[in-house]
C-alpha positions, 0 to 999 in steps of 0.5 A, a space after each residue: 824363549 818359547 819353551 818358558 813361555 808356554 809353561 807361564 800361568 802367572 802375570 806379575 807386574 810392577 805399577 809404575 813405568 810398567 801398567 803406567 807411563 811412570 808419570 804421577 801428576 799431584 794436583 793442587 787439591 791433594 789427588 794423585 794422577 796416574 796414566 793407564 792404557 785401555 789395552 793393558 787393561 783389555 789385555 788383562 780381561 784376557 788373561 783372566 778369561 784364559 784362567 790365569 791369575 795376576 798380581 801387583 807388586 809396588 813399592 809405592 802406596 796409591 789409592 789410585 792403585 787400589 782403584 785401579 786393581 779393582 777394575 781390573 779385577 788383578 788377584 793379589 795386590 801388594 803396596 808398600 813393597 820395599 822387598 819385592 822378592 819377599 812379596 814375590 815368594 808369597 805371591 809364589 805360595 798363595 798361586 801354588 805355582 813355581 819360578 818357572 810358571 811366572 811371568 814379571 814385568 819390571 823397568 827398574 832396578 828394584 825388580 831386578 832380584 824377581 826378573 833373575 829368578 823367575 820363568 819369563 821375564 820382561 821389561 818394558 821398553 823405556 825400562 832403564 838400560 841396566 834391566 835390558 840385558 837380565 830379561 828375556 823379553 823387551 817390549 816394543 811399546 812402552 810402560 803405559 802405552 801397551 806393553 802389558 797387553 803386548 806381553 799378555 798376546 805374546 804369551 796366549 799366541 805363543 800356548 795357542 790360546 788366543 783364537 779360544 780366548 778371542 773366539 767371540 770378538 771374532 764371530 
């Protein structure tokens, strides 16, 4: 697993159940609530400031999404993806990077066709039990609750980035 991980340059991850607990709340006035975690989008900041790129790939379509992405400052973002591997090989192109410099978060079987191609591939840990087994990684937290940020620490420790990346939260 170390070997994969060192080569990865790209964060792909789905939305919903993976940068959100998978809930989505409608109120009464017609908007639509998600629940993000502060730490995957700190994590993210990391990534970034490491140089790596990210992107989004979800079948759903959200203004929420959209806001969200923005905040983070996420690469690419692709909505209404029905198709993921399509989206996926465009994802591939615009970067410039192959299979194995990509990392995917998924939990449910639409991610399935990326998670058996790519260089890292990961679920989240309330994933469905069926992605479990096709990953190499399973993330002790859950979907919203960190496990983007966990993936993310996981990669920079493991390419002994992190000390360059955090050098000044540390002084």
């Amino acid at each position: 697993m170390e070997e994969k991980i060192k080569k990865i340059k790209v964060l792909i991850m789905d939305i919903d159940g993976v940068l959100t607990d998978g809930r989505i709340i409608l109120s009464s006035f017609g908007d639509e609530l998600k629940f993000f975690d502060v730490r995957d989008g700190f994590g993210l900041a990391l990534w970034r400031k490491a140089g790596y790129k990210s992107a989004i790939i979800t079948a759903n379509e959200s203004s929420t999404v959209t806001r969200r992405a923005r905040m983070l400052k996420i690469d690419k973002v692709y909505q209404k993806a029905y198709n993921k591997l399509t989206v996926y090989n465009k994802i591939k192109k615009i970067f410039k990077v192959t299979d194995g410099q990509i990392c995917f978060i998924g939990e449910d079987l639409i991610d399935l066709p990326i998670l058996k191609r790519i260089g890292f591939s990961c679920c989240v840990a309330n994933a469905i039990e069926d992605i479990k087994p096709e990953v190499d990684y399973v993330t002790k937290k859950e979907g919203g609750r960190g496990a983007v940020r966990e993936i993310i620490d996981l990669i920079l420790k493991t390419q002994n980035m992190w000390k360059e990346v955090t050098r000044t939260y540390q002084s």
